[in-house]
N, C-alpha and C positions, 0 to 999 in steps of 0.2 A: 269815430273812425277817421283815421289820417286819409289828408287831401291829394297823398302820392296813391293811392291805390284806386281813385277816384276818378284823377285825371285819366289814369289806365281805362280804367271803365269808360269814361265818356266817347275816347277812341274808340272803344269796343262797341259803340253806337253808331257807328260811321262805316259800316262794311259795304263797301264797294261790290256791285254785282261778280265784278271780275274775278274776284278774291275768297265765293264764298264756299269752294271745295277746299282750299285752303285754312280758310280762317275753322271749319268740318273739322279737321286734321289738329290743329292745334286749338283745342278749348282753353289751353291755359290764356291765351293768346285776347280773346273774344266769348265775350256770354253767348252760346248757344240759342240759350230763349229768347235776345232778340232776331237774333239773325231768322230762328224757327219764325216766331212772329214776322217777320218780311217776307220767310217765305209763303205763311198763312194768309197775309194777306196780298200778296201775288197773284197766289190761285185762285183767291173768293173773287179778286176784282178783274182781274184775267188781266193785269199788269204786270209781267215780269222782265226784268223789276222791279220791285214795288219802287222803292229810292235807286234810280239810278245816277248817282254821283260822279264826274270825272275826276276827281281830288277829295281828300279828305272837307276839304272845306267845304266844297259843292255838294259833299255829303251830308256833313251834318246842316245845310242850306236847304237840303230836300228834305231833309226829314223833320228840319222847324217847317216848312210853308206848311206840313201835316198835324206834325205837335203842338205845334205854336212856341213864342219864344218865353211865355211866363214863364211853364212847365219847365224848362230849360234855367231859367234864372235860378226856379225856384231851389233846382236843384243844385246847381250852382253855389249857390248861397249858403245852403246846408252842407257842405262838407268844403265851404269854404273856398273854391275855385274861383279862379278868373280865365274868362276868355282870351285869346290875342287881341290887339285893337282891331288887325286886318278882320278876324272873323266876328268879330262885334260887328263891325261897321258891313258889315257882308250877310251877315242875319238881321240886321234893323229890329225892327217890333211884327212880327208875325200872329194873328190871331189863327188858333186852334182848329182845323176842322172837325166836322161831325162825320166819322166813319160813313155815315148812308149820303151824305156827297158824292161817295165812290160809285155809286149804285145805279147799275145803267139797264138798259132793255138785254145789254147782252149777259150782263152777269148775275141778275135779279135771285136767279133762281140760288142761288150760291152764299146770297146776302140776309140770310135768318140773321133775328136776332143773336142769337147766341153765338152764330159766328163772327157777329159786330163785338159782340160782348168780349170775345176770347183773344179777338186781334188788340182790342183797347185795352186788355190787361198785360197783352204779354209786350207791349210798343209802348214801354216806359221811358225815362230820360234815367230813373236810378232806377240801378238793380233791387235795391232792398223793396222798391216798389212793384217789381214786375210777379206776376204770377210764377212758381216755381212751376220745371218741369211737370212734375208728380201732383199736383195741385191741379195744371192743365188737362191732365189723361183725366181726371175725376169732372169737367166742367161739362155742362150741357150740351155743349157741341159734340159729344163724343156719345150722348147716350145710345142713340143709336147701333154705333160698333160696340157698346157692351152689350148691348140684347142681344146681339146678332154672335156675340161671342160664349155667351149664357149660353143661349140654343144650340150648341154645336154637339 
């Protein structure tokens, strides 16, 4: 896959809180399933927003200090992208955190596994890596709302 449709995508990793009834409206614009995933993990950790960015750079800044910057490279690499210098030198080397970092006395109850599991699938750096839509409805976090939807 060409490195113009990529670079698109990577911007599409960077949605600003401000932006995101917006970026809602225009899919063609922005992957849905991250933004979904921000908002997932908004609500599990009772941070909304999860990335809150002032500029695109401070965005994708907030969401290496979470992803880390391998993840980022790795991605990078594979469809052949390069950074700006400003935003190289502006991300550094970030290691990766572990989703139960987020995990506090206020949000414990919120932070099952499975809901760790769903947020680190759908909070990729490539899309081709992120969990689809359709894929998510079917994950463990949701089984619950199928029984409840079975029984009706």
């Amino acid at each position: 896959m060409g490195g113009e449709g990529h670079r698109d995508a990577l911007l599409g990793v960077v949605p600003r809180a401000s932006s995101l009834k917006q970026l809602q409206v225009n899919s063609r614009a922005w992957p849905l399933h991250f933004v979904d995933g921000c908002m997932l993990a908004g609500m599990t950790f009772r941070k909304e927003p999860f990335f809150a960015g002032a500029d695109n750079v401070d965005q994708l800044y907030k969401i290496a200090k979470v992803l880390g910057t391998d993840l980022l490279h790795d991605y990078l690499d594979a469809y052949d992208l390069e950074l700006e210098l400003e935003v190289e030198q502006r991300l550094g080397t970030l290691p990766r955190k572990q989703w139960s970092a987020f995990k506090t006395k206020d949000n414990a109850e919120r932070c099952s596994p499975e809901a760790l599991e769903l947020i680190d699938k759908m909070l990729r750096y490539d899309p081709a890596a992120r969990i689809l839509p359709r894929e998510a409805m079917q994950h463990a976090y949701f089984e619950e709302v199928r029984k409840q939807e079975s029984n009706k």
